[in-house]
C-alpha positions in Angstrom: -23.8 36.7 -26.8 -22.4 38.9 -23.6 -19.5 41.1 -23.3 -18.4 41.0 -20.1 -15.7 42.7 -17.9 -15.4 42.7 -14.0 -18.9 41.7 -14.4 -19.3 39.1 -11.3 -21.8 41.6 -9.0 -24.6 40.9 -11.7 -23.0 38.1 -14.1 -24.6 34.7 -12.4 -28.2 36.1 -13.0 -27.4 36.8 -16.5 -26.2 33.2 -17.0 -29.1 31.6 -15.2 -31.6 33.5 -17.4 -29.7 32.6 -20.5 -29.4 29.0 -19.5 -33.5 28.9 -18.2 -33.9 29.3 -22.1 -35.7 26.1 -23.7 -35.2 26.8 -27.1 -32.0 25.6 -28.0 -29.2 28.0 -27.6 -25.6 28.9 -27.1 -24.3 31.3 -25.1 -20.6 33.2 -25.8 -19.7 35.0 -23.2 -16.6 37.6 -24.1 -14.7 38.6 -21.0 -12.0 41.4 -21.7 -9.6 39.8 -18.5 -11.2 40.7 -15.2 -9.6 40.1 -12.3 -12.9 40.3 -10.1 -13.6 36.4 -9.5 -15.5 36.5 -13.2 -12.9 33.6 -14.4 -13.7 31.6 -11.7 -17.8 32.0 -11.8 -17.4 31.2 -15.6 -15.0 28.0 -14.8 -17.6 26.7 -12.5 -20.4 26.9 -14.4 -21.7 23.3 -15.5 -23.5 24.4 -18.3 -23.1 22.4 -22.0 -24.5 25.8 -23.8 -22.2 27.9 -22.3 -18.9 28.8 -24.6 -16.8 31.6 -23.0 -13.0 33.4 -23.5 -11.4 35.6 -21.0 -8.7 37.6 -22.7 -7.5 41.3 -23.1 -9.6 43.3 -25.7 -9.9 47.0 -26.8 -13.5 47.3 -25.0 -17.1 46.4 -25.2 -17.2 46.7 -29.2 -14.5 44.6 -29.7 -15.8 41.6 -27.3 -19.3 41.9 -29.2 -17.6 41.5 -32.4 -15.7 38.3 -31.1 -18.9 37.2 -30.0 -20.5 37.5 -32.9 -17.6 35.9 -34.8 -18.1 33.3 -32.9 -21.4 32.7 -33.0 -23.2 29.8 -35.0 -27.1 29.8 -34.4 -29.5 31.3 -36.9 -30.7 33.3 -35.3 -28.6 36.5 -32.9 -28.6 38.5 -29.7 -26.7 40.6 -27.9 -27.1 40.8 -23.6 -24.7 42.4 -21.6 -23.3 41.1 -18.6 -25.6 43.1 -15.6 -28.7 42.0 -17.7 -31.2 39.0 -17.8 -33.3 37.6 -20.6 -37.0 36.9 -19.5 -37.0 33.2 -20.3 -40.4 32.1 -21.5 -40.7 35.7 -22.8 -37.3 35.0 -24.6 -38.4 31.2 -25.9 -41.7 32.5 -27.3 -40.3 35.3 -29.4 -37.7 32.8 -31.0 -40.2 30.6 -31.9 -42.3 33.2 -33.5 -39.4 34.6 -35.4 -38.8 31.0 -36.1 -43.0 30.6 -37.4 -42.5 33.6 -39.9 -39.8 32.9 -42.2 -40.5 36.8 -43.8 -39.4 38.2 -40.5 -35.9 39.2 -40.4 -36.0 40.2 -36.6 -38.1 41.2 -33.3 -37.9 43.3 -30.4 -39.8 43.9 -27.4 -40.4 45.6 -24.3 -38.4 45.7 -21.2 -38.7 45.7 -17.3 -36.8 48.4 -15.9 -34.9 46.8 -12.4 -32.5 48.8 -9.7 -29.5 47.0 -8.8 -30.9 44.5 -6.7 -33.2 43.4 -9.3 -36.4 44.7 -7.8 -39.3 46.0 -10.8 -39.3 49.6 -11.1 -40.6 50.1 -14.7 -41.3 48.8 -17.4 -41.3 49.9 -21.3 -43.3 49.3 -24.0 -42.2 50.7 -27.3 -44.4 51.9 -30.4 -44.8 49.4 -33.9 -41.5 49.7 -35.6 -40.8 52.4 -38.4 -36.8 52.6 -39.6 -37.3 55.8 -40.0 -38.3 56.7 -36.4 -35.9 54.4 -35.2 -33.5 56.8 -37.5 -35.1 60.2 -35.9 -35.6 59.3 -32.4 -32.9 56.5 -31.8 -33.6 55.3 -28.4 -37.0 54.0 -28.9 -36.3 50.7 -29.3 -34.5 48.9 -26.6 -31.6 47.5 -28.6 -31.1 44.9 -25.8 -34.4 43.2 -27.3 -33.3 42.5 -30.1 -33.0 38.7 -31.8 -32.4 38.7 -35.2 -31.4 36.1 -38.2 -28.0 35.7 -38.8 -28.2 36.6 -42.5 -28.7 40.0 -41.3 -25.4 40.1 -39.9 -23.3 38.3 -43.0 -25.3 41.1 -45.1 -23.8 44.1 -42.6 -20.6 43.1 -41.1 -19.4 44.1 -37.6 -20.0 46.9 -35.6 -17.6 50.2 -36.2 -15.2 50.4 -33.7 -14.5 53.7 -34.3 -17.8 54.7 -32.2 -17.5 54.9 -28.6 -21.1 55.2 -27.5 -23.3 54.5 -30.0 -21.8 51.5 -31.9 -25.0 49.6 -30.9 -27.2 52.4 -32.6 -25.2 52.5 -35.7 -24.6 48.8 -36.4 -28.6 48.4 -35.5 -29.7 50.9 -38.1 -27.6 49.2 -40.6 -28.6 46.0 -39.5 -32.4 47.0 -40.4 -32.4 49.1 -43.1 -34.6 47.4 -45.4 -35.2 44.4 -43.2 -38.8 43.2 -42.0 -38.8 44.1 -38.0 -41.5 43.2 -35.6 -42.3 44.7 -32.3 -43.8 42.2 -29.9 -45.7 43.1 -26.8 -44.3 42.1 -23.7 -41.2 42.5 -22.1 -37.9 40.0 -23.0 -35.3 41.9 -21.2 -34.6 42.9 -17.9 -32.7 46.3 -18.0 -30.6 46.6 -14.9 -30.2 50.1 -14.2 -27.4 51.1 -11.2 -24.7 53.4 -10.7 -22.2 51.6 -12.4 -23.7 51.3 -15.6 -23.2 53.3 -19.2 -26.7 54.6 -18.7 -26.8 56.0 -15.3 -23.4 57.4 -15.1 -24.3 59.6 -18.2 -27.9 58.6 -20.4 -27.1 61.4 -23.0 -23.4 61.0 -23.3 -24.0 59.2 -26.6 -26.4 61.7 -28.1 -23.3 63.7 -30.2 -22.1 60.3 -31.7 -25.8 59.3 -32.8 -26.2 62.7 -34.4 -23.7 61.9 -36.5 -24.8 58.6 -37.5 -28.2 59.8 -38.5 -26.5 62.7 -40.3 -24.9 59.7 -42.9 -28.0 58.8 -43.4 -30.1 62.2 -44.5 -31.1 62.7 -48.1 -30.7 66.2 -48.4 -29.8 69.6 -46.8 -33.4 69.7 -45.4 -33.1 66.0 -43.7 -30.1 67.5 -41.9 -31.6 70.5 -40.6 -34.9 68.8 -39.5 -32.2 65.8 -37.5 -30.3 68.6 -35.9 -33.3 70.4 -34.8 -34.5 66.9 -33.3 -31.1 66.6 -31.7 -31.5 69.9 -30.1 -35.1 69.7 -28.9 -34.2 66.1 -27.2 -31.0 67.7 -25.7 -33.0 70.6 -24.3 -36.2 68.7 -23.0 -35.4 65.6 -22.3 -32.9 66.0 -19.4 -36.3 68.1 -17.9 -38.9 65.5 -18.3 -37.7 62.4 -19.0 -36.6 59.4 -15.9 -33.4 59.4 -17.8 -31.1 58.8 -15.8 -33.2 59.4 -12.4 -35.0 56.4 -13.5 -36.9 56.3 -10.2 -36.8 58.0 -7.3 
């Protein structure tokens, strides 16, 4: 599933990586009404997996919960429109999810590219934990992620209400409880340029997430130690991290 809007710079690689995919597939693409030729590119596309809408909606959240509305498959993902799925990468971690009916989703690395698609980076991230993914957030890349459909009748939508960290909440909610595997090698390719949510601001949603972890503390003492998290990352990371340099 991609939400897409005034996405044709980047869209056709997205929908070449979806449709490289050998495992069978559909692919809902949500367009919020752009006027930038992305009607068109999606018109012409002769692709039988391809299943798209181009109509006015209240933003990203909104066109992932059509998409996921509309989705059918067993099993779920989520790509945005300036992204590409690693094919084979892609077709090996559905079949294993597909091989070990106790897994309820998986999640890999992912290549870091510049706007013209070139390499920069890559991450690996560490063998899941909820409750690091509940403390530190960011450490796995949510665009990864494939999980079972069951997952998503058990949780519901994502909260609208959330303007930057709808992903991080509806992820957390999505896996409390769930069995999550991290797999080794990268499935996405993160395209990181000047347009996107990331660059133009990589901490912006750090106030939102704070309060999503906060709903989930047991205790006066859970709160404290998640706040004093939240300050340490606001106060180092912008010093050491590549966020949002990325590369020189």
């Amino acid at each position: 599933m991609t939400p897409v809007f005034n996405a044709v710079r980047f869209l056709p690689q997205t929908l070449e990586s979806v449709a490289a995919l050998t495992v069978s597939h559909e692919h809902i693409v949500v367009d919020g009404g752009s006027a930038d030729g992305t009607v068109p590119l999606l018109e012409a596309r002769d692709d039988p997996t391809l299943i798209w809408v181009s109509e006015p909606d209240r933003g990203q959240t909104h066109a992932v919960n059509k998409g996921f509305d509309r989705a059918t498959g067993e099993l779920v993902g989520w790509l945005n429109g300036d992204d590409e799925y690693v094919p084979a990468a892609v077709d090996r971690a559905v079949t294993h999810l597909l091989g070990h009916p106790e897994l309820d989703a998986v999640f890999g690395a992912m290549t870091i590219t510049d706007e013209d698609g070139k390499a920069r980076r890559e991450y690996r991230p560490a063998k899941y934990s909820w409750r690091r993914y509940l403390y530190l957030g960011d450490y796995v890349p949510t665009p990864t992620i494939i999980f079972r459909r069951r997952l998503l009748e058990r949780v519901g939508r994502l909260d609208e209400h959330y303007v930057d960290a709808a992903d991080y909440d509806f992820y957390l909610r999505l896996c409390e409880g769930a069995r999550v595997e991290a797999l080794g090698e990268p499935i996405v390719r993160f395209r990181y340029h000047p347009e996107s949510k990331t660059a133009r601001d990589a901490f912006r949603g750090q106030g939102e997430a704070l309060q999503i972890r906060l709903k989930w503390a047991r205790g006066p003492h859970e709160r404290l130690v998640m706040r004093g998290i939240d300050g340490a990352k606001r106060l180092v990371l912008p010093r050491i991290s590549a966020w949002p340099r990325m590369f020189p």
